[in-house]
C-alpha positions as CSV (number, residue, x, y, z in Angstrom):
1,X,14.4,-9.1,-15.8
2,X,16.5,-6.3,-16.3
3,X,20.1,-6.6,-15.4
4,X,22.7,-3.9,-14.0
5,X,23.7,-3.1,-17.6
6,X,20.0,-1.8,-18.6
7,X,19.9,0.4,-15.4
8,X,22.7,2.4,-14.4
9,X,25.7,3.9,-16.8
10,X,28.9,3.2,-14.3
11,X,30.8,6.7,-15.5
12,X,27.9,9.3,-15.4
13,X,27.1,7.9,-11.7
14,X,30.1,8.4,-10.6
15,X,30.5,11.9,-11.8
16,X,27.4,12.7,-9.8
17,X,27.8,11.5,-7.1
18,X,31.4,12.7,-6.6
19,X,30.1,16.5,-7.5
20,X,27.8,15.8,-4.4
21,X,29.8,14.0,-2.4
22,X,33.4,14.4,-3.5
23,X,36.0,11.9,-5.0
24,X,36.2,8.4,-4.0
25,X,38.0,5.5,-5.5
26,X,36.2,2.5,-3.5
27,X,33.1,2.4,-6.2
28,X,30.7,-0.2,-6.7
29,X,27.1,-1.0,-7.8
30,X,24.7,-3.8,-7.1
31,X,21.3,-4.8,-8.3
32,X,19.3,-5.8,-5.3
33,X,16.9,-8.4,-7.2
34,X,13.6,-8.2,-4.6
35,X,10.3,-6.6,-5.4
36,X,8.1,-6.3,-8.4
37,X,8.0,-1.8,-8.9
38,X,10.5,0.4,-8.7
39,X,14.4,-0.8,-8.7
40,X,16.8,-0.8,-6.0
41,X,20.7,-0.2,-6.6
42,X,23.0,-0.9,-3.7
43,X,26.1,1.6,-4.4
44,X,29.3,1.1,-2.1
45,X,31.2,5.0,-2.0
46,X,34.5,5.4,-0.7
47,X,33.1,4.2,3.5
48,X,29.6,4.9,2.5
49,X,26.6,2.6,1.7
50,X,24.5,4.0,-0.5
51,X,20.6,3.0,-2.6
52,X,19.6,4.5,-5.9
53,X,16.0,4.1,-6.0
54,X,14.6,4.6,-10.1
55,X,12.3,3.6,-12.0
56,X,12.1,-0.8,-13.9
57,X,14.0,0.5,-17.6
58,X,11.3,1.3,-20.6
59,X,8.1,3.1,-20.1
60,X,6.1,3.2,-17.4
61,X,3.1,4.8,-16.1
62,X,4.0,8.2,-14.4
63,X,1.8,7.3,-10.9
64,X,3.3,3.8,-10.7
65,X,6.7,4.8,-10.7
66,X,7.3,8.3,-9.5
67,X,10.0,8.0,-7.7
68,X,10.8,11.6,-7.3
69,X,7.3,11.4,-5.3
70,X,8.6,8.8,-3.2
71,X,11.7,11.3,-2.3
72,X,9.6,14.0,-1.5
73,X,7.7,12.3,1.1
74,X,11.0,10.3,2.6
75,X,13.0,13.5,2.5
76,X,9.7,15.6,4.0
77,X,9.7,12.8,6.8
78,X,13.7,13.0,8.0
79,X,13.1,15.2,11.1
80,X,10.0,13.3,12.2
81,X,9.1,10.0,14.6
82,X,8.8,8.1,11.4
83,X,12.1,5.9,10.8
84,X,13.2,6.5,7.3
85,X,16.4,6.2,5.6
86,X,18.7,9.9,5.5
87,X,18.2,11.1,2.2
88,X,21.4,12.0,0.2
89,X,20.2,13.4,-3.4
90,X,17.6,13.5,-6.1
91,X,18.0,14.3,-9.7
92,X,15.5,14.9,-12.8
93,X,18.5,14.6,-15.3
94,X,18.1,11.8,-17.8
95,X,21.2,12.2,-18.9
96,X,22.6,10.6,-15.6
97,X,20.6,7.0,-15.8
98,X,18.0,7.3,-18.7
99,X,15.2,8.4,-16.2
100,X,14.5,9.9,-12.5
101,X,15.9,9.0,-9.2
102,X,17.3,9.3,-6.1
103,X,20.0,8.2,-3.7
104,X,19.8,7.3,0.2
105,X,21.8,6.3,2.9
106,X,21.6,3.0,3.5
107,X,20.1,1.3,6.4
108,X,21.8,-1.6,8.5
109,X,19.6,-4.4,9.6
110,X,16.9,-7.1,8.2
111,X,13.7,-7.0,6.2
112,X,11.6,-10.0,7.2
113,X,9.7,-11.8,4.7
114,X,8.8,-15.5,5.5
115,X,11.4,-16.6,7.9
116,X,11.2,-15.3,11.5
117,X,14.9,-13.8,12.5
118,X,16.5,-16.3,15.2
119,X,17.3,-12.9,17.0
120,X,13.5,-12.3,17.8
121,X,12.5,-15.9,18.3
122,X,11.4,-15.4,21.9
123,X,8.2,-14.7,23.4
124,X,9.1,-11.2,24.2
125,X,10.7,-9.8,21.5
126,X,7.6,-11.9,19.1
127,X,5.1,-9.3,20.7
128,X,7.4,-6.4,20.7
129,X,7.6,-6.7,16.7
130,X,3.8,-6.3,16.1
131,X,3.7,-3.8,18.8
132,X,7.3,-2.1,16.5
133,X,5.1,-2.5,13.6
134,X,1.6,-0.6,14.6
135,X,3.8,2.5,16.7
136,X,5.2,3.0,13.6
137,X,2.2,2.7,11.6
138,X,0.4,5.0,13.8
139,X,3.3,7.5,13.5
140,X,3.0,7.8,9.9
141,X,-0.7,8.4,10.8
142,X,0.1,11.4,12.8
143,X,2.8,13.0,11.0
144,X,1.4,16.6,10.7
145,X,1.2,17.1,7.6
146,X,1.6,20.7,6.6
147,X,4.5,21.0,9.3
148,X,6.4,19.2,6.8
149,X,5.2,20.6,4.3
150,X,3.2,17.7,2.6
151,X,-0.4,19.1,3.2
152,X,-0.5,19.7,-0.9
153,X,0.5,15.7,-1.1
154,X,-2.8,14.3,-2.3
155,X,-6.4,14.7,-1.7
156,X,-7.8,12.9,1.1
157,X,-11.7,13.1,0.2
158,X,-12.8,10.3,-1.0
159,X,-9.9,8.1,-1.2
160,X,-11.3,5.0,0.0
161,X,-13.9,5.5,-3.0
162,X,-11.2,6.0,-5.5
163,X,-9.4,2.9,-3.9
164,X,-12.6,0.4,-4.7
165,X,-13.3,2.7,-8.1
166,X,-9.4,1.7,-8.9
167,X,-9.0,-1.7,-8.7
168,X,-12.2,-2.3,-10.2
169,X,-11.0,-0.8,-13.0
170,X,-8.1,-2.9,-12.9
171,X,-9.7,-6.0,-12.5
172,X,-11.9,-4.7,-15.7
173,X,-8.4,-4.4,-17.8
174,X,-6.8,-8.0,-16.6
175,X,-10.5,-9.6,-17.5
176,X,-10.0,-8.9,-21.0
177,X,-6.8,-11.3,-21.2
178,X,-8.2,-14.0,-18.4
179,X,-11.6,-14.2,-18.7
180,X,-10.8,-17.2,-21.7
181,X,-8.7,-19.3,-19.2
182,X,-11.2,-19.0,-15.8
183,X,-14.0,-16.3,-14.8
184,X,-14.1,-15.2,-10.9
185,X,-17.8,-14.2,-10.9
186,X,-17.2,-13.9,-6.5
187,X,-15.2,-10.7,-7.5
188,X,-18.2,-8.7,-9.2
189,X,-19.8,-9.3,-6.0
190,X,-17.6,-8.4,-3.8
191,X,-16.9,-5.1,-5.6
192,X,-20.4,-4.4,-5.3
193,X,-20.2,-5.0,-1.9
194,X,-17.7,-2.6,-1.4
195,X,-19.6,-0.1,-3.5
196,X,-22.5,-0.2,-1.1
197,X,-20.3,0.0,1.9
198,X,-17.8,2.4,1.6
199,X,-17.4,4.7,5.1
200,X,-19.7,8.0,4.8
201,X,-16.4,9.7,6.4
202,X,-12.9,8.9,7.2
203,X,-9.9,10.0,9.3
204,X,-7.4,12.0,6.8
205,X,-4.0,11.4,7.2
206,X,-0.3,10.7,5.6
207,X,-0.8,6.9,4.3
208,X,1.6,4.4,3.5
209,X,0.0,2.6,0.2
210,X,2.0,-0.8,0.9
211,X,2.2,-1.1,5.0
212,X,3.6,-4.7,6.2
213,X,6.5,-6.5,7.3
214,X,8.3,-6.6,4.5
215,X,8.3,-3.1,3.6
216,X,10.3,-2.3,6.7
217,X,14.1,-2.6,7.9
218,X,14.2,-3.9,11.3
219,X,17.5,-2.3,13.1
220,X,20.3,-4.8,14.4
221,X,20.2,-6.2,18.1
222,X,17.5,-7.1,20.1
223,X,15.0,-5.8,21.3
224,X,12.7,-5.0,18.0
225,X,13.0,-1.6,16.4
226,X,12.5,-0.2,13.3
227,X,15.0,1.6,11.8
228,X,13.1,2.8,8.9
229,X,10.1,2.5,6.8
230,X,10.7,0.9,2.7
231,X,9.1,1.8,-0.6
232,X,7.0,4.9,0.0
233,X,6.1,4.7,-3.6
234,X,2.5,4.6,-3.2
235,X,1.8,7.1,-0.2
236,X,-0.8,9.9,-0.7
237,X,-2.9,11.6,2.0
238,X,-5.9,9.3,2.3
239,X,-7.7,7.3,5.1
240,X,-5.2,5.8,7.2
241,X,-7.6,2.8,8.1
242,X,-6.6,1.3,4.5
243,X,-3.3,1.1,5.5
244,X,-4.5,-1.2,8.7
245,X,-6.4,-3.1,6.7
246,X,-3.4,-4.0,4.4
247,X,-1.0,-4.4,7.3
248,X,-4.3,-7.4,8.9
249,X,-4.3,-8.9,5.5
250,X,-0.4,-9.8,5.5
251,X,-0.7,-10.9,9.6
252,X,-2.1,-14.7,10.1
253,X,-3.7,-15.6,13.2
254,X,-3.4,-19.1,14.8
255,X,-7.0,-19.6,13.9
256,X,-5.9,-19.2,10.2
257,X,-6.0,-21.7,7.9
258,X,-3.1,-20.9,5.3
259,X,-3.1,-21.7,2.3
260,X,-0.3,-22.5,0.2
261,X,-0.8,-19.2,-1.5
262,X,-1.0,-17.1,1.7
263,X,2.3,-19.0,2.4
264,X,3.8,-17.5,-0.6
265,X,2.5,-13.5,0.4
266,X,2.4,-13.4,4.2
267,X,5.0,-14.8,6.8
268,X,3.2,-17.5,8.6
269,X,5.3,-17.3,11.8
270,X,3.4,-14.4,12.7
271,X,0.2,-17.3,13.7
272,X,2.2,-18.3,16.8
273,X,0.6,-18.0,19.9
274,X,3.7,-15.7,21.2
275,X,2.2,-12.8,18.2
276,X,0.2,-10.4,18.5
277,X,-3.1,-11.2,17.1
278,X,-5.2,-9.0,14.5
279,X,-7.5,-8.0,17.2
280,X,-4.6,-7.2,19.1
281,X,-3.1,-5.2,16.3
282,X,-6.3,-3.3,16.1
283,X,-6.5,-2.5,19.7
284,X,-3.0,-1.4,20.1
285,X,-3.8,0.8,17.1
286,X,-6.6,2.4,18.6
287,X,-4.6,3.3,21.9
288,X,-1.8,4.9,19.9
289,X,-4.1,6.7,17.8
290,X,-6.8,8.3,19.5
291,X,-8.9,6.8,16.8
292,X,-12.0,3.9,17.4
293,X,-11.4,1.7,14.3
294,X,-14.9,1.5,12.7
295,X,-16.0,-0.2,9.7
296,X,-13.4,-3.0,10.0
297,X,-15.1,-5.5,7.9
298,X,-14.8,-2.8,4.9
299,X,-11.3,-2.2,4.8
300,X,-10.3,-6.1,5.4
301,X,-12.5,-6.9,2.0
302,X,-10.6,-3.7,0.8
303,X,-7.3,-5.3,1.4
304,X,-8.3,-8.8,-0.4
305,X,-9.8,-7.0,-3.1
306,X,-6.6,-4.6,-3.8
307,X,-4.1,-8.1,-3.5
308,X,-6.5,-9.8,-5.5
309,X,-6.6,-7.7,-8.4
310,X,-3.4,-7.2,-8.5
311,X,-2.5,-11.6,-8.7
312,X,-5.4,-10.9,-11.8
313,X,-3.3,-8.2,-13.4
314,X,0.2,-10.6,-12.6
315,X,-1.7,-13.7,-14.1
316,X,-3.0,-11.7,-17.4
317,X,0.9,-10.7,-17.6
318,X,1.6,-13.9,-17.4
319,X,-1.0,-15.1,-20.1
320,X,1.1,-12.5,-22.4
321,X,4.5,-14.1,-21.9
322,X,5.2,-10.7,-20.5
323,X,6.3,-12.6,-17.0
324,X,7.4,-16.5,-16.1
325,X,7.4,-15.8,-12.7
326,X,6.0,-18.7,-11.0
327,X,4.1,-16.2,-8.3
328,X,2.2,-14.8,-11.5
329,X,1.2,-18.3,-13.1
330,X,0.0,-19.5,-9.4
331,X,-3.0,-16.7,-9.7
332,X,-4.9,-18.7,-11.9
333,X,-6.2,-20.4,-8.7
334,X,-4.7,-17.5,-6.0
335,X,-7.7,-15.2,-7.5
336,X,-10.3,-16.8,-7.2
337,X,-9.1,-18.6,-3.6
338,X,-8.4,-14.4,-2.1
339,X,-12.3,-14.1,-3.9
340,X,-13.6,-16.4,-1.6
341,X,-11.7,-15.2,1.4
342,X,-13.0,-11.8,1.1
343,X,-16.7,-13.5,0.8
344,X,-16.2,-15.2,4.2
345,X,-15.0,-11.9,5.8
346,X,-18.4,-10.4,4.3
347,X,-20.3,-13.0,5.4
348,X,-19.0,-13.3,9.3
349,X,-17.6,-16.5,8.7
350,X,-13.4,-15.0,9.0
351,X,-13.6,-13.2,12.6
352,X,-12.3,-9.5,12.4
């Protein structure tokens, strides 16, 4: 893991920042140590609370990592109905921290990730945050896209294609390293499956690329809002219904039976009875939308298939001594247990 040393040079921040934002001597930097992509520096300035947002140190792929892509659609999005943080600069200069990146205001409140917050434990306010969670969703969906200028921001034919073409390609690569520890034959079918059953047309629209609970800053107080949407690093202009899917896979219902692995991805408080449900998720969806959500069963394989190629890609890392996180070692079994959860939502036997 990289530490603070390997990702930010003290001295030539601080020149940059105070040509933008003028002399200060209250200066600090943090390493916030969540999250497996891009890093996340906390910077104190002066009275101001700041996030850098660059690339992990060494080289990385250009479309994994492009945080001057995630700027663009953050700062295209500040004057819209989708909560994101205020954008403060950007820079293409190396010679500042050794890559790309950009700075934002930072935002008060909470990320959930497995623990519900003892601020929202009531009835009420349970519903309210999957109700918070598909408004916002469905904002992002109708952002107009060449009103802010993000009509050029990817290319929407197709995508759901390219999204079944790309992690099969992925699960291709990660075989070559895992395929001598444990084969997952379930996964050639189920990418065959998707093969045969991808939509004939889609909705085009501004898509997230990593939609669910943990990728969003709830806002202090009570009741539930969202003060802004996290880690826009894989948004494109695609078919909004893969985002849905995504945001159903990380949402238990009580019927669920989880899994110690689920228990280590999704937040299982969100099975109470007091939660929305997926269906309910879905419905409010639609009435926020305008849109009939077709084709469900496709896009909840889609989302098993994406978060399973991506625990086979983690667990050949981890075959490579390239990782001893114990997330990446538990995918010799995760794989193959997602494999079979995406079977039973082919075969009817997981209700939509």
């Amino acid at each position: 893991m990289a530490d603070e040393a390997d990702l930010v040079d003290r001295d030539r921040l601080r020149t940059f920042l105070a040509a933008r934002l003028g002399e200060t001597e209250q200066f600090d930097v943090e390493r916030h140590d969540q999250g497996f992509s891009n890093e996340t520096l906390f910077v104190t300035w002066g009275d101001r609370d700041l996030v850098i947002r660059r690339p992990p140190p060494g080289e990385t792929a250009d479309t994994a990592h492009d945080v001057l892509r995630e700027y663009e659609v953050v700062h295209a999005l500040q004057d819209t109905d989708v909560p994101v943080p205020t954008t403060v600069a950007e820079s293409e200069d190396t010679d500042v921290m050794g890559c790309p990146f950009y700075v934002m205001e930072r935002l008060e409140g909470d990320v959930i990730r497995f623990v519900e917050l003892d601020r929202f434990a009531d009835a009420d306010a349970r519903r309210q945050v999957g109700e918070e969670m598909v408004d916002t969703l469905a904002a992002i969906h109708t952002v107009d896209v060449e009103s802010v200028g993000l009509e050029d921001f990817g290319t929407p034919e197709g995508f759901a294609q390219r999204q079944v073409d790309r992690w099969t390609e992925q699960f291709e690569w990660a075989f070559e390293e895992t395929t001598a520890e444990r084969e997952v034959p379930a996964i050639h079918r189920i990418g065959d499956w998707l093969d045969d059953n991808v939509p004939d047309e889609s909705a085009h629209a501004l898509v997230h690329g990593d939609y669910k609970l943990d990728n969003v800053i709830f806002a202090p107080g009570t009741p539930p809002e969202i003060g802004g949407v996290l880690d826009w690093e894989m948004s494109t202009l695609g078919d909004p219904l893969c985002d849905l899917g995504w945001l159903l896979f990380f949402w238990p219902d009580p019927e669920d039976d989880l899994s110690p692995l689920m228990q280590t991805m999704a937040p299982s408080f969100t099975a109470d009875e007091d939660y929305l449900t997926r269906g309910e998720l879905v419905e409010r969806y639609e009435d926020q939308t305008g849109v009939t959500v077709e084709n469900q069963r496709f896009y909840r394989v889609l989302a098993v298939y994406k978060m399973a190629a991506l625990g086979e890609m983690f667990f050949a890392r981890y075959l490579m001594g390239n990782s001893d996180n114990t997330l990446y070692q538990m995918m010799e079994d995760g794989v193959p247990t997602m494999a079979d959860h995406a079977v039973e939502i082919i075969e009817g036997e997981r209700p939509l």
